[in-house]
C-alpha positions in Angstrom: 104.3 -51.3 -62.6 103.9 -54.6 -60.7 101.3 -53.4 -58.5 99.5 -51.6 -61.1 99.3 -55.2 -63.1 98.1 -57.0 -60.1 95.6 -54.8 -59.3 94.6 -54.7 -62.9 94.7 -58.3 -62.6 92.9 -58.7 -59.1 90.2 -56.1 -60.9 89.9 -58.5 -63.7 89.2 -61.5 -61.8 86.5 -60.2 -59.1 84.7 -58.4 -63.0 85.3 -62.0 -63.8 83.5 -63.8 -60.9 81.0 -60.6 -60.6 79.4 -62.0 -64.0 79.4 -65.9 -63.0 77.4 -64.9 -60.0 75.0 -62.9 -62.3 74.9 -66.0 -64.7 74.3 -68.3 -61.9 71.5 -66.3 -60.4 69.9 -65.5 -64.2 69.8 -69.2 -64.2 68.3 -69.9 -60.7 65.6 -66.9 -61.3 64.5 -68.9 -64.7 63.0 -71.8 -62.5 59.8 -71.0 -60.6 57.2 -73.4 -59.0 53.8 -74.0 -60.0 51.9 -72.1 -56.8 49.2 -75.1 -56.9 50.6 -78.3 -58.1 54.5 -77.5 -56.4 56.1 -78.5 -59.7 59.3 -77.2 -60.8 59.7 -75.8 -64.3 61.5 -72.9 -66.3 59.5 -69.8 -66.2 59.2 -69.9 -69.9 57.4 -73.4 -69.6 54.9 -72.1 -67.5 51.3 -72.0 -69.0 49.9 -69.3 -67.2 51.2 -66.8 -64.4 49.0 -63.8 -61.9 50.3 -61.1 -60.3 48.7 -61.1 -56.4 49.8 -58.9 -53.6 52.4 -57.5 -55.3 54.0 -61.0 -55.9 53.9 -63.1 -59.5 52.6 -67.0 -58.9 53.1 -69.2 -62.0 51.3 -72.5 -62.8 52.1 -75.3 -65.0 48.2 -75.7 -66.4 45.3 -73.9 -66.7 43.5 -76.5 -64.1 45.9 -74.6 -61.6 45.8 -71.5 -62.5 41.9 -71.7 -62.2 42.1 -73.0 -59.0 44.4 -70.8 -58.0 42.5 -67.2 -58.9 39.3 -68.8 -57.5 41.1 -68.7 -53.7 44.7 -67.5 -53.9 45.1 -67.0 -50.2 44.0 -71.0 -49.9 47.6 -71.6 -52.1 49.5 -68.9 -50.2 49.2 -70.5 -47.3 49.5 -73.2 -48.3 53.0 -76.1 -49.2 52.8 -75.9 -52.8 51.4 -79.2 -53.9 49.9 -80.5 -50.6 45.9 -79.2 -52.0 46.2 -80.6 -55.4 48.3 -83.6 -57.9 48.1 -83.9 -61.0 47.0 -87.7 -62.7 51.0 -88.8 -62.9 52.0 -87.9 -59.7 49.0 -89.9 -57.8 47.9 -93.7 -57.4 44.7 -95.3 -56.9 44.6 -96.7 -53.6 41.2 -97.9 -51.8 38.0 -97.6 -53.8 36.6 -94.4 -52.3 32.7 -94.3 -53.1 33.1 -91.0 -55.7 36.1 -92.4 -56.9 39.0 -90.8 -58.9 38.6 -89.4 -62.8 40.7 -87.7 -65.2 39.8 -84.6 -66.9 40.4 -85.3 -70.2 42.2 -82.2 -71.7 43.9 -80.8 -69.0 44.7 -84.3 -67.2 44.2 -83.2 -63.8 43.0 -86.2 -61.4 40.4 -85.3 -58.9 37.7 -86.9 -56.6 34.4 -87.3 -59.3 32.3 -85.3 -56.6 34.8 -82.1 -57.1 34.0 -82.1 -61.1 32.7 -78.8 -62.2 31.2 -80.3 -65.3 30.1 -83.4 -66.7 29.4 -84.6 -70.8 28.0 -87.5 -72.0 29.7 -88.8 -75.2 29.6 -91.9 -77.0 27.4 -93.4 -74.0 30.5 -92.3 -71.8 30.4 -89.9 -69.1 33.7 -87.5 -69.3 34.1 -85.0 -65.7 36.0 -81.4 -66.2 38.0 -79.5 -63.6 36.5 -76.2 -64.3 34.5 -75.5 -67.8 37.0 -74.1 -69.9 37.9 -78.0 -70.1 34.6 -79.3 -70.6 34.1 -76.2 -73.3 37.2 -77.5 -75.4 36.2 -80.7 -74.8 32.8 -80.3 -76.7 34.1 -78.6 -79.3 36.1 -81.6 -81.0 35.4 -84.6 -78.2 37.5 -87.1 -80.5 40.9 -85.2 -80.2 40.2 -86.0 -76.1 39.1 -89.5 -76.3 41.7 -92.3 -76.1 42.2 -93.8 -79.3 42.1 -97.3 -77.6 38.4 -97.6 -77.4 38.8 -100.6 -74.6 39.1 -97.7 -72.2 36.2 -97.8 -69.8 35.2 -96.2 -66.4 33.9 -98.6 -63.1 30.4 -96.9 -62.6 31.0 -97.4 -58.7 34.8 -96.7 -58.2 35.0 -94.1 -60.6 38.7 -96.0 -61.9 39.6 -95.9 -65.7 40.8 -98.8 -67.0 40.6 -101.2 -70.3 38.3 -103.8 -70.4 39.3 -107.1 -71.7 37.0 -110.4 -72.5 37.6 -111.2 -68.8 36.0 -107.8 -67.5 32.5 -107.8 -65.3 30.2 -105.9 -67.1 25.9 -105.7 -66.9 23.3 -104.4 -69.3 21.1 -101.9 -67.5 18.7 -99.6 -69.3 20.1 -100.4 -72.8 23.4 -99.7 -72.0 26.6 -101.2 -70.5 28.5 -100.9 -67.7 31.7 -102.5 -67.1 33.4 -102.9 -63.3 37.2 -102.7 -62.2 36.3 -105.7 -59.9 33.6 -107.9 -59.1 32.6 -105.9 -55.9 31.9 -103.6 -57.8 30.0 -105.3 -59.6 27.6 -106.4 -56.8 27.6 -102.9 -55.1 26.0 -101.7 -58.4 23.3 -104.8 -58.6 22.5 -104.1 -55.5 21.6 -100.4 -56.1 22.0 -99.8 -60.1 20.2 -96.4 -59.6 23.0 -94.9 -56.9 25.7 -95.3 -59.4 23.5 -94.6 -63.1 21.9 -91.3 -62.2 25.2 -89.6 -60.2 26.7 -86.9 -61.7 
């Protein structure tokens, strides 16, 4: 009888650790990382996810799910998150001559000469990852647009900041454009046309 209860009892206790183990590796299974960006999320956050190779890749946007499908073996190869950031993650450092923008609607923060589409609203130039954004975009621009209307963009740097009475700005061509900084400034006066007519 003894034995009989502690093998009913030993039986008990490995059913018993049998299902934490299950729980614990339910739990681990539920996180997956975004195949572009290397962000961590549960797999029900995820915004998109693709099936490639017989393995499923999740992303945490539709900026890196696009970027992914357009080259998946550049991402497999790939450390997750070493071939794109997202805005919060990255910093402005040096003024690089494209400069760094922000799409808009999905966020992303790219180098200006990577944008896949450009639009022109309220005499402000807006640059799009890829051009489902620029598409959502257009349909109802003012749900993009900060409501703080200081917001400007330096011409030269391609940084977005608020301007403030203290901010550089010139008229050129009916129209007015305001600098991070006041070399800036003087790279655009010396060649207004380099900065006014890039895209």
């Amino acid at each position: 009888m003894d034995n009989r209860n502690k093998r009913l009892t030993l039986a008990i206790l490995i059913a018993f650790v049998g299902v934490l183990s299950l729980t614990a590796a339910l739990q681990a299974e539920d996180l997956v990382k975004c195949a572009v960006s290397g962000k961590e999320m549960k797999k029900s956050e995820a915004k998109g996810s693709m099936e490639y190779k017989g393995t499923t890749y999740y992303f945490c946007c539709d900026g890196c799910e696009t970027q992914f499908k357009a080259d998946p073996e550049k991402f497999i190869n790939a450390e997750p998150g070493s071939l794109h950031q997202h805005g919060e993650d990255m910093e402005h450092g040096e003024h690089a001559e494209n400069g760094k923008v922000k799409d808009p609607v999905c966020g992303m923060e790219f180098d200006k000469s990577k944008a896949k589409a450009t639009y022109e609203y309220n005499g402000k130039t807006y640059y799009f990852c890829m051009e489902k954004c620029k598409e959502d975009f257009v349909k109802n621009p003012a749900k993009y647009v900060s409501a703080d209307e200081n917001s400007v963009v330096c011409p030269v740097s391609g940084e977005t900041f608020n301007k403030s009475e203290n901010t550089e700005s010139i008229e050129y061509e009916g129209k007015t454009y305001y600098f991070c900084c006041a070399g800036c400034k003087e790279k655009f006066e010396q060649d207004p046309e380099k900065y006014t007519k890039k895209k």
